[in-house]
N, C-alpha and C positions, 0 to 999 in steps of 0.2 A: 814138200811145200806145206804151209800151214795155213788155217783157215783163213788168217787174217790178212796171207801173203795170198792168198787166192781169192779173194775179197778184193782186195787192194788192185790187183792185176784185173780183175774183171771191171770194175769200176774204171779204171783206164781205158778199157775195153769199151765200153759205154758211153763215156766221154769223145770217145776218136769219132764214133760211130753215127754223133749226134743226135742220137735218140732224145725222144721229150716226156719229161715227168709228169705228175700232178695226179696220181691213179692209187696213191697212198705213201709216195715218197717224191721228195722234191730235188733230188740229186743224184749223182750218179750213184756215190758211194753207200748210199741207203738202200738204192733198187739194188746192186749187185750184193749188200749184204742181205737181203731178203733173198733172194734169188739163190746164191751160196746155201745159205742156210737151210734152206728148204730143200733144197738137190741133196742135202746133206742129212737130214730130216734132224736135223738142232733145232731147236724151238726159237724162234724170232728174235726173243729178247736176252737168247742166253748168247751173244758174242763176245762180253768178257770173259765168259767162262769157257768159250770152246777156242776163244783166239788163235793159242799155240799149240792147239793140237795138231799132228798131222794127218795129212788130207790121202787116204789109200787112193793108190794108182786107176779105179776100178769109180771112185767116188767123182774124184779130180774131172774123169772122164765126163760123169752124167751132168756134175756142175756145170762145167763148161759147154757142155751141148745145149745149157737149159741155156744161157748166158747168149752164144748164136742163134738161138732161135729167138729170144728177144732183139736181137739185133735185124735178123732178117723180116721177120714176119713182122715188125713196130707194133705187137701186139700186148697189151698190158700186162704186166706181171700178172695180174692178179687173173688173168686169163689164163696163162701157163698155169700158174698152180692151182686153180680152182679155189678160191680163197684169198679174202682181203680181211682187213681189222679194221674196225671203227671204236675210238674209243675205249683200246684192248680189248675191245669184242668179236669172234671169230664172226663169218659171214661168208657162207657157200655164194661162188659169183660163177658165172660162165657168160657166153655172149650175147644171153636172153637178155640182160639187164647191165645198166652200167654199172661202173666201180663204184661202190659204195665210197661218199669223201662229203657226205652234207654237213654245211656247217652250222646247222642243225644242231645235229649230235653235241658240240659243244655243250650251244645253249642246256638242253637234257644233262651234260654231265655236271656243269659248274653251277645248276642251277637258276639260271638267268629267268627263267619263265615262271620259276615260283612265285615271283608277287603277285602276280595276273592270276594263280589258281588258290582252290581253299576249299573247304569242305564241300562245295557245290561240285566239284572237280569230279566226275565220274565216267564220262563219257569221253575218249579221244579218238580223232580220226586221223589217218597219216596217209593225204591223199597226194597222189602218185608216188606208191609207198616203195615201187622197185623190185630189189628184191628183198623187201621187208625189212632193211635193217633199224629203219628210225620208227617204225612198229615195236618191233623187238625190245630197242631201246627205253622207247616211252612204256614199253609194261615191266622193264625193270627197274627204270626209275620211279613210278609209282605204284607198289604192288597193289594198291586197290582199287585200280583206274581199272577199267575195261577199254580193248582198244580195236578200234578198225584199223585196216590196210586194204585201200582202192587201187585201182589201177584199170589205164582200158587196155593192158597187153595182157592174154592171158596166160603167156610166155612168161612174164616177169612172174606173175602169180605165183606160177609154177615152180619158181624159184623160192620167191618171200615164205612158201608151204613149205619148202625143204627145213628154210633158217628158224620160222616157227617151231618145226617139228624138233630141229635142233638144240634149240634153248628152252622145251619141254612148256611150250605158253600155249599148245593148243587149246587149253580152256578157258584162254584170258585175251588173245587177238585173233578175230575174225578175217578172212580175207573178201574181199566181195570185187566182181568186175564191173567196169562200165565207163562209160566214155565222160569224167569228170567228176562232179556233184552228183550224178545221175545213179552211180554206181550206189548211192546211201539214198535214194529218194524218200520223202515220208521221214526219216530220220533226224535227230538234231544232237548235237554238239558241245561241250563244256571248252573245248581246244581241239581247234584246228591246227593241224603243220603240215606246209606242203612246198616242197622243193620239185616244182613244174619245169615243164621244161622252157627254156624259156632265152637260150640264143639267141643273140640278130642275127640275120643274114649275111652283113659283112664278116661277124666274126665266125659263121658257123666255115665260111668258104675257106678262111684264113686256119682253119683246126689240122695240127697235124697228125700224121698218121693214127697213132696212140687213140686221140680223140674220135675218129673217124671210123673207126674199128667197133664201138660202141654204138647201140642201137640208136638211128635219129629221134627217132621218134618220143627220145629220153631227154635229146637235148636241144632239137630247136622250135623256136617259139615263135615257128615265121609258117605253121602249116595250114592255115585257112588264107593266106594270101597279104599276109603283112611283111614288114621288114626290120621292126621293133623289138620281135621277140615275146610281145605284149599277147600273142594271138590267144594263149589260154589264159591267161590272167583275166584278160577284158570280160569276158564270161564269168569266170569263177567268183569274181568280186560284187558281180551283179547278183549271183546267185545265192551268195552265203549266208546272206542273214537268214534265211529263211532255213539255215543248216543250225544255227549258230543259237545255243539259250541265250537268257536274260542277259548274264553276265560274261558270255564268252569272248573268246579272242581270237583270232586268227596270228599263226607264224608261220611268214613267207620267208623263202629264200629266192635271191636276185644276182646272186652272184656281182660282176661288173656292169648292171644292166643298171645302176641307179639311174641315170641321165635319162633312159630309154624309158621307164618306171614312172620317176614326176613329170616329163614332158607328156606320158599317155593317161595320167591321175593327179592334176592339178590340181592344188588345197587339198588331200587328203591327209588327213592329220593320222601319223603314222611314230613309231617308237622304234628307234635303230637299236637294236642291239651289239653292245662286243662280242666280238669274235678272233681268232689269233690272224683273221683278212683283213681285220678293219672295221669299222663300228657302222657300213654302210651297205652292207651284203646279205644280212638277215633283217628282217624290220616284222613289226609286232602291230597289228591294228583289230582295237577294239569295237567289239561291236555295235556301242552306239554310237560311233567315231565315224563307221561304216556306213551306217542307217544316214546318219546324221549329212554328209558327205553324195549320198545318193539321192538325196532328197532334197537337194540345196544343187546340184551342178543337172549337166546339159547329156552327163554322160549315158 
């Protein structure tokens, strides 16, 4: 059998099985060719080049074990093999922390956030950073930025320190714990980015397995007693300027929560950003837009 016929058969496999994507691949045929690949230790992106080769008897075997235990356990690829990619960038993951997939990372790679920065540009923070990989990211897309990464798990921390250690920025992103803003008190800000958690409660009950398997605490946004999703947002927004310099900005990520978003922050005048979800999932608000906006509503 050859990789791409073992590939192809697993991805059937996956399909029958009805497992659900979205943890770094959107289909069957991609999780099973990451999955192959890896049991096989070919590097992710080399499938043209290992397609027709054939698959030893001894290979075949661990492939396909990795393949049922994705089926059984509905637990994320990137779980089994310890390892996800954001933006072709490697990223140590385990169950401490969810699947690195912000669409974030975009904005960082194609540049979207560079108007809003400029020589003022020195200080970034990357709150509820995970396992560090949109830290990571912002100190490789700016090598003269300095950059935080918060978080109130110190589980994830312990993570984000591995991915640090890994892409050699211990000099360049700090890690610090605490329960939100709190984690940088005293501190302020050139760019904020922060991908909260931030679920409703309908949709968190509605999450399949895959999803469910990932720490809550990463993804809903209903944990002081709401149903919105808004539960750390509502906070964070109140709190920011006072993180945030003269000319700073804040970028959030809201995933399908827009509706949940403007009915909880009325008139807030806010900048959507593109992304390959849709121009309604990441949004950009400046800080005197913020001020301005808190200083004018009831909120």
């Amino acid at each position: 059998m050859t990789v791409i016929e073992l590939i192809e058969r697993s991805s059937a496999r996956l399909t029958e099985a009805g497992v659900s994507f979205g943890h770094g691949t959107l289909n069957a045929f991609d999780e099973a060719a990451w999955l192959v690949l890896w049991a096989l230790g070919h590097p992710l992106d080399a499938i043209d080049d290992v397609a027709e080769l054939d698959v030893p008897a001894a290979d075949l075997q661990c492939a396909e074990a990795l393949v049922s235990e994705r089926i059984s356990s509905r637990r994320p690829a990137a779980y089994l093999t310890g390892e996800a990619w954001l933006q072709g960038v490697p990223f140590t993951v385990d169950e401490r922390v969810i699947v690195p997939r912000s669409l974030i990372a975009e904005c960082l790679a194609e540049g979207t956030i560079d108007t809003w920065l400029g020589p003022h540009t020195t200080e970034v923070l990357d709150l509820c950073t995970g396992n560090g990989s949109l830290a990571v990211l912002s100190a490789m897309a700016w090598p003269d930025v300095a950059v935080t990464g918060a978080d109130l798990s110190a589980d994830a921390l312990a993570v984000a320190q591995l991915n640090v250690t890994r892409h050699a920025l211990q000099g360049r992103v700090q890690l610090c714990q605490g329960d939100g803003l709190s984690a940088v008190a005293g501190r302020q800000f050139d760019l904020i980015l922060c991908n909260p958690p931030y679920v409703n409660a309908t949709s968190m009950a509605e999450l399949p397995p895959e999803f469910k398997a990932e720490p809550e605490l990463a993804l809903s946004g209903n944990f002081a007693g709401g149903s919105d999703g808004m539960d750390f947002i509502r906070p964070m927004l109140r709190q920011a300027p006072a993180f945030m310099r003269e000319h700073a900005v804040l970028v959030l990520e809201i995933g399908h929560e827009r509706e949940f978003f403007e009915a909880a922050f009325p008139g807030l005048d806010v900048v959507w950003l593109p992304t390959s979800a849709g121009d309604d999932q990441v949004l950009l608000i400046a800080r005197d837009a913020l001020n301005a906006w808190l200083a004018s509503s009831s909120f």
